[in-house]
VOGU-3710 file (C-alpha; in Angstrom, 3 decimals, decimal comma):
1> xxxxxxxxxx> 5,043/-15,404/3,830  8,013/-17,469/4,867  9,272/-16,595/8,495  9,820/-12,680/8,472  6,743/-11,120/7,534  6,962/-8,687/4,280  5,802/-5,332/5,260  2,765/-3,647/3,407  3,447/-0,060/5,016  6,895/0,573/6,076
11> xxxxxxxxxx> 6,205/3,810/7,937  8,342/6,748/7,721  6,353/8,656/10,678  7,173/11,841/11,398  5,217/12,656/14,238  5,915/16,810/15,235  6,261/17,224/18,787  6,010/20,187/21,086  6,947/23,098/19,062  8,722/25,755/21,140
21> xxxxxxxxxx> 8,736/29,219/19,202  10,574/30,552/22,377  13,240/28,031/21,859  13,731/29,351/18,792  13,536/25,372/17,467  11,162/22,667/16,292  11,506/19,654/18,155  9,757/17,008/15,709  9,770/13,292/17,081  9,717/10,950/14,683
31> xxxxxxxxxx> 8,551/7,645/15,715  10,749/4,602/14,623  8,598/1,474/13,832  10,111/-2,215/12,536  13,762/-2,042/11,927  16,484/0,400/12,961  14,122/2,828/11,147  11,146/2,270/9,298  11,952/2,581/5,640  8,590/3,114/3,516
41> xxxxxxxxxx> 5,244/1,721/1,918  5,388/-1,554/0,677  3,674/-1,040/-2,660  5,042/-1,291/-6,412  4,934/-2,785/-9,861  6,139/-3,120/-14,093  5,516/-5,602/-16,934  6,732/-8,316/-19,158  9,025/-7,973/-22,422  9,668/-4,196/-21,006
51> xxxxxxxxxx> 13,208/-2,751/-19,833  13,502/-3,010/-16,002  14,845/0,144/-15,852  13,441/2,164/-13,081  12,422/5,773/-14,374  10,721/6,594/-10,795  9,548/10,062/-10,670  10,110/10,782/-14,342  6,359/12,216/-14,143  5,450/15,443/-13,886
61> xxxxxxxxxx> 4,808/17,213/-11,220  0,561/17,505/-11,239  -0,451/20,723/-9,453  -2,311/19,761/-6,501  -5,764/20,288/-7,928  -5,371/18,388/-11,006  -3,740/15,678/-8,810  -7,055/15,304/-6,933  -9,148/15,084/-9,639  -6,901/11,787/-10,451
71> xxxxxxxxxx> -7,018/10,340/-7,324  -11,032/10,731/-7,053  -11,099/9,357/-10,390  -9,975/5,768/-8,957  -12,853/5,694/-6,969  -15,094/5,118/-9,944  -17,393/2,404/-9,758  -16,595/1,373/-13,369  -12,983/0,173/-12,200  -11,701/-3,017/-10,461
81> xxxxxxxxxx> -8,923/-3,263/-9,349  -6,229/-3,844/-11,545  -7,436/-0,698/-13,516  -6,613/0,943/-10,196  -3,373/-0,292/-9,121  -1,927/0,463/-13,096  -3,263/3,801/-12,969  -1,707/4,402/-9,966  1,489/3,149/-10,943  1,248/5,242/-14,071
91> xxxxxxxxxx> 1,287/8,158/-12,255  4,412/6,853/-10,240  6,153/6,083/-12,718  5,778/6,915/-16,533  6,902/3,794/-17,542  4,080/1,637/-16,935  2,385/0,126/-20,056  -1,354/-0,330/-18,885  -2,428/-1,584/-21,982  0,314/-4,579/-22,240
101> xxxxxxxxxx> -0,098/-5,352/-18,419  -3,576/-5,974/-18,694  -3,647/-7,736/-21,763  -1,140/-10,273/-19,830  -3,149/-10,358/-16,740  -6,017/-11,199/-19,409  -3,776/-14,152/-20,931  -3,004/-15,850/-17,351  -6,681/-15,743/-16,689  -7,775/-17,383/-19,677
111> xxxxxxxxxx> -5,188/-19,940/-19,196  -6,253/-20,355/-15,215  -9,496/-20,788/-16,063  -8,809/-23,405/-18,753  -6,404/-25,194/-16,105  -9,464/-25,753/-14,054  -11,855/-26,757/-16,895  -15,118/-25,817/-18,500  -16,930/-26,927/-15,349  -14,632/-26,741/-12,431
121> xxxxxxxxxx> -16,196/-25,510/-9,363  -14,968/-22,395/-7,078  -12,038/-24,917/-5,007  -11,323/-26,589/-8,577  -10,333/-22,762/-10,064  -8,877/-21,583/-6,418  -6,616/-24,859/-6,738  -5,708/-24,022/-10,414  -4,899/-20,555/-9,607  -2,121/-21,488/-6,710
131> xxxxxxxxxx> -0,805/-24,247/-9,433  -0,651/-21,611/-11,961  1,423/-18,599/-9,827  3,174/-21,079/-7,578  4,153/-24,514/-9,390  6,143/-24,726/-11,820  4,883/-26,057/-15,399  4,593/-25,155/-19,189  1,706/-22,765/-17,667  4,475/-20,140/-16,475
141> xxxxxxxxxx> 7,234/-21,785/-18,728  8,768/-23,299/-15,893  9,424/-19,952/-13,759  6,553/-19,546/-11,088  5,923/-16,318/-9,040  8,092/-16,731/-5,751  8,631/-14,289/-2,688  11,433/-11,730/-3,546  14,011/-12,350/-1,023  16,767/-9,770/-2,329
151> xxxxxxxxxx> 14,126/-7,393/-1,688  11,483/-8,748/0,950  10,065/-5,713/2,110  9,376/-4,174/-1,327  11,837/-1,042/0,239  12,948/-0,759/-4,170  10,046/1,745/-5,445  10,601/0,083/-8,779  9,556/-3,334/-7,013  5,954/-1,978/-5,949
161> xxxxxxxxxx> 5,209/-2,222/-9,886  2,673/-4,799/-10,483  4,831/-4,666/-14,256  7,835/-5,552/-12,518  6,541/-8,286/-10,576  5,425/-9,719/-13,761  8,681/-9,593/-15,693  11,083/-10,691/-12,536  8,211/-13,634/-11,007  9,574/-12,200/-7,804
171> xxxxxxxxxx> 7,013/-10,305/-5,610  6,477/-8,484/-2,234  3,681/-8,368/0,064  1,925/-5,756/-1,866  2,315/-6,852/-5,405  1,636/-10,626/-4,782  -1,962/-10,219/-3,028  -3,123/-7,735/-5,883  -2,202/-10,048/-8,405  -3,736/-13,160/-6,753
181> xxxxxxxxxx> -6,919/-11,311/-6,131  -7,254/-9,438/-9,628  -6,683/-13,051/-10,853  -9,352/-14,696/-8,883  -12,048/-12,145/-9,178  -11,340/-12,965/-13,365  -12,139/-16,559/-12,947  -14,719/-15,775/-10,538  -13,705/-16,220/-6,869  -15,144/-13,957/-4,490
191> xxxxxxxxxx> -12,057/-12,395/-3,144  -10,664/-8,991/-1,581  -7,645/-7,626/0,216  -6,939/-7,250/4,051  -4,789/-5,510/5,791  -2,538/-6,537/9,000  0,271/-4,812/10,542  3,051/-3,808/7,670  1,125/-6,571/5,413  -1,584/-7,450/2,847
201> xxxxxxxxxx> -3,149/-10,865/2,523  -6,536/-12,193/0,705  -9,993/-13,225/2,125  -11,677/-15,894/0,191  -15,045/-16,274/0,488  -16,352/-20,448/-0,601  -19,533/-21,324/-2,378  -21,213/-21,773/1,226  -20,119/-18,255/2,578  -17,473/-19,182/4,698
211> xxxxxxxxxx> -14,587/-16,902/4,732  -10,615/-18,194/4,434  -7,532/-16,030/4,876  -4,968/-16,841/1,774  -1,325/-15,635/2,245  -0,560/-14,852/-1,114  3,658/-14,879/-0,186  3,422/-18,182/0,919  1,506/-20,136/-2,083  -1,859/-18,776/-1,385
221> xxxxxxxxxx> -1,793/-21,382/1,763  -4,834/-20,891/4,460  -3,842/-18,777/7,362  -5,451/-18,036/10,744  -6,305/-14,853/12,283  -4,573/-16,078/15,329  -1,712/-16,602/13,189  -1,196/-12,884/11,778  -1,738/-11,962/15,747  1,014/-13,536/16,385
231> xxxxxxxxxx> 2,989/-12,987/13,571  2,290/-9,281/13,619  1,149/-8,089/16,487  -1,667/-5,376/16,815  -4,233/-4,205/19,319  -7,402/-5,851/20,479  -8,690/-2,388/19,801  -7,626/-2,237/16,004  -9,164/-5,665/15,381  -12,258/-4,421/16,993
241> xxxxxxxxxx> -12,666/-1,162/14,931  -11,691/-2,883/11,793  -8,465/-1,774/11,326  -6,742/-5,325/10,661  -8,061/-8,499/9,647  -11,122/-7,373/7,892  -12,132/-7,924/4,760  -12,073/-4,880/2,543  -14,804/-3,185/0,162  -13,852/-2,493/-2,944
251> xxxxxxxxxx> -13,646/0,955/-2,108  -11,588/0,610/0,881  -8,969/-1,431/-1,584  -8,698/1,504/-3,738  -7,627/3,915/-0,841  -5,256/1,369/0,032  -3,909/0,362/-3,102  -3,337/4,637/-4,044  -1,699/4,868/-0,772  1,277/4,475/-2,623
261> xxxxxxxxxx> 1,058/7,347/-4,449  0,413/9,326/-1,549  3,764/7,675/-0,274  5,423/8,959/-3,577  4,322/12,362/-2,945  5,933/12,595/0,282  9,137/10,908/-0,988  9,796/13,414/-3,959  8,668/16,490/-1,313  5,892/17,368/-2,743
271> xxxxxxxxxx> 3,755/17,261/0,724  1,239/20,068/-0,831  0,427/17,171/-3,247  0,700/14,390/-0,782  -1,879/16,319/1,211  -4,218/16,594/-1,296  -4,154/13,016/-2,158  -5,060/12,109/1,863  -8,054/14,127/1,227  -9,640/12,047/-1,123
281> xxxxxxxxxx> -8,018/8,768/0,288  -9,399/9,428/3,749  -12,770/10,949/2,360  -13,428/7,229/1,121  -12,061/5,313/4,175  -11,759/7,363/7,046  -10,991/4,784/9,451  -7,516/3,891/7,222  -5,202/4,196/10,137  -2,095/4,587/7,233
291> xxxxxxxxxx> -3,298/7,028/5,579  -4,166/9,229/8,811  -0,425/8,580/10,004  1,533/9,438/6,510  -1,176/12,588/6,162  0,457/13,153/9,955  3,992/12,462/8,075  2,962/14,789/5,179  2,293/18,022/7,421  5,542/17,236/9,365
301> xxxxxxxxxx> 7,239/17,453/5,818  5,990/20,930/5,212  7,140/22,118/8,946  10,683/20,976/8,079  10,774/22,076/5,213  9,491/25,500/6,070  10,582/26,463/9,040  13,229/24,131/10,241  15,727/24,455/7,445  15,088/28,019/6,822
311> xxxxxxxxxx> 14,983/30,042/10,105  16,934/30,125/13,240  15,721/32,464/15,444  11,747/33,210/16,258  11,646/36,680/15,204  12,837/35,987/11,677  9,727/33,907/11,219  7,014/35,843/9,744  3,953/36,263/11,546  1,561/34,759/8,640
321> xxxxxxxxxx> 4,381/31,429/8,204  4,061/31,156/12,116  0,049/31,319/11,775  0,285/28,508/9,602  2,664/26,378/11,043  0,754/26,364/13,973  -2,526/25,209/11,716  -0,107/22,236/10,605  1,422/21,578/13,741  -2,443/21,053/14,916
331> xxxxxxxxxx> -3,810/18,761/12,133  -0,261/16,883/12,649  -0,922/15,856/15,917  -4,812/15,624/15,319  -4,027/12,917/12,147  -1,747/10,687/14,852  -4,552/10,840/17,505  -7,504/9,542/15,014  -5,270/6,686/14,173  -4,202/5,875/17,574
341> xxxxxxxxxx> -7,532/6,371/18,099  -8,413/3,472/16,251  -6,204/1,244/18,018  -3,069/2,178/15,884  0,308/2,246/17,606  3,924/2,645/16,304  4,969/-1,029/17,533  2,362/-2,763/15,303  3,970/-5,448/13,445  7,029/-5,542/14,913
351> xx> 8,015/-9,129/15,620  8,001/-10,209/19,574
//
C-alpha cells in the first residue's frame, strides 16, 4: 500500500445545508474530505491486447427503470464476482470486452494453480498467487502487477477498469483487491473484500479458520487491524457497526463493487439514474455508509441543478418544483444522518 494510502472512495459530498427560500438562495455545504477536495470513487478497469483508449461514457443513457433492472441483476446468486465487476464496467464504459477479460483471468488461474502444484495446500496456492501478481518471472513475462504511482488514487475513470489494470500491470486500490480475490476464490482460497476508510483490502480465511488481512497494493503482505487504524483513521463506532474492517458477504461486495456506477451516474449528471441505482445498492446493504453519502451527493445534484442554476428569486420558483425540492432537501440530509449514524464522518481516512 506503500506509505500514502490509495483511496477506495474519494468522496465528492455534497451535503445541502439550510435552504432559505426567503433568501431567495440555496446554501449547499459541501463537505471536503482527503485532499484540497475530495476528487471521486476509487474504482475502474480494461483488458489485455485492447486499445487503451478511454471511451468513458460512450454508453447510452439507460432510462432509470431499465437501469434498475441492471443493477438488481448483479445481485444474482449465479454470479461471483468478476462477472460483477465486468458487467459493471460494461455499463461504464462500452469498451469493455467481458468475454476476453475473463478468459485471461481464466489463463492466470490455471497457471497459479499449476505454480503451486497438483497437491499444494491453501498457504502453498496463497504463496503462488503473490509470486504470480507480484514477482517477476516467465509467469507474467517478466512485468508483474505493481501499485500505479502516476495515478495512486485511481482519480483516471479509465484506471477503475479491471481491463486496464490488466493491460498496464499498474493498479489502484480498487482494481488490485478484486483481482487478487477473484484469483484466489479460482484456486480455492476462501477470500472476500473489506472496506476501510478511502480503501479496499482482502480477508483471508486459513484451513483452521483463522482470519488474515492481505493488502493487495503492497504484495498481498499481512496487515493488522491496528495498522489500517492508524493508517486511516475511523471511528470506534464504525468498527463497531461494521462499517470498516469487516469481512464482506458476497452480497455486500456486489453493492460495493457497483458503487462505481452509481459514482458514474452522478459524474455524467444523470442523478435521476444515480438515484435509482442507490435504491437497489442500499436495498442489499443498508448499512453501506458510501452509498448513503453519494445517494446524499446525488439529491444535492438535482437541487443544483434545478433550482440553483435556474432561478433567482423565490417567487419565480414554482410551487410544485419548491414541493419537491423540499422532499430532496429532506432525504439529503436524512442519507448523511444514517451514515453518520453509523459512525461515518467526513475526516475518515485522512492521514493524522
Amino acid at each position: 500500500m506503500a506509505e500514502a494510502s490509495c483511496l477506495l472512495v474519494h468522496l465528492t459530498i455534497d451535503c445541502v445545508g439550510f435552504m432559505n427560500f426567503n433568501r431567495l438562495q440555496l446554501d449547499p455545504h459541501q463537505v471536503e474530505v482527503g485532499e484540497a477536495k475530495m476528487k471521486r470513487f476509487c474504482l475502474a478497469v480494461l483488458v489485455l491486447c485492447l486499445p487503451l483508449t478511454n471511451v468513458m461514457g460512450q454508453t447510452a443513457d439507460a432510462p432509470a427503470a431499465t437501469l434498475q433492472e441492471r443493477t438488481e441483476a448483479l445481485f444474482k446468486p449465479s454470479l461471483d464476482l468478476l462477472d460483477v465487476k465486468l458487467t459493471v464496467d460494461a455499463m461504464v464504459d462500452a469498451s469493455v470486452r467481458i468475454d476476453v477479460v475473463k478468459a485471461e483471468i481464466d489463463r492466470m488461474a490455471t497457471t497459479i494453480a499449476a505454480m503451486a502444484g497438483e497437491n499444494g495446500d491453501e498457504a502453498t496456492r496463497l504463496n503462488a498467487l503473490k509470486r504470480y501478481l507480484y514477482e517477476s518471472g516467465v509467469w507474467n513475462q517478466n512485468n508483474p502487477f505493481r501499485y500505479d504511482l502516476s495515478d495512486p488514487l485511481g482519480s483516471m475513470p479509465a484506471n477503475r477498469l479491471l481491463q486496464r489494470y490488466l493491460v498496464t500491470r499498474r493498479g489502484n486500490c480498487v482494481t488490485m483487491p478484486i483481482l487478487f480475490v477473484v484469483l484466489g476464490q479460482r484456486i480455492g482460497l476462501r477470500m472476500t473484500l473489506v472496506e476501510a476508510p478511502l480503501h479496499l483490502f482482502v480477508k483471508y480465511t486459513d484451513a483452521d479458520g483463522k482470519a488474515w488481512n492481505l493488502e493487495p497494493t503492497s504484495g498481498g503482505g499481512f496487515t493488522r487491524d491496528e495498522w489500517y487504524r492508524q493508517k486511516l483513521p475511523m471511528s470506534d463506532k464504525a468498527v463497531a457497526n461494521g462499517v470498516y474492517l469487516r469481512a464482506l458477504s458476497h452480497e455486500e461486495s456486489v453493492a460495493v463493487i457497483a458503487s462505481f456506477l452509481l459514482e458514474h451516474e452522478i459524474d455524467a449528471g444523470q442523478f435521476e439514474n444515480a438515484l435509482s441505482v442507490s435504491d437497489i445498492l442500499l436495498r442489499h446493504y443498508p448499512n453501506f455508509a458510501y452509498g448513503l453519502v453519494k445517494r446524499g451527493s446525488a439529491y444535492h445534484g438535482l437541487l443544483r441543478r434545478e433550482l440553483a442554476t435556474k432561478y433567482s428569486r423565490e417567487e419565480d420558483i414554482p410551487p410544485d418544483l419548491k414541493a419537491e425540492a423540499d422532499q430532496w432537501y429532506r432525504q439529503n440530509a436524512e442519507a448523511f444522518a444514517k451514515a453518520e449514524a453509523l459512525g461515518w464522518r467526513p475526516q475518515d481516512g485522512e492521514a493524522r
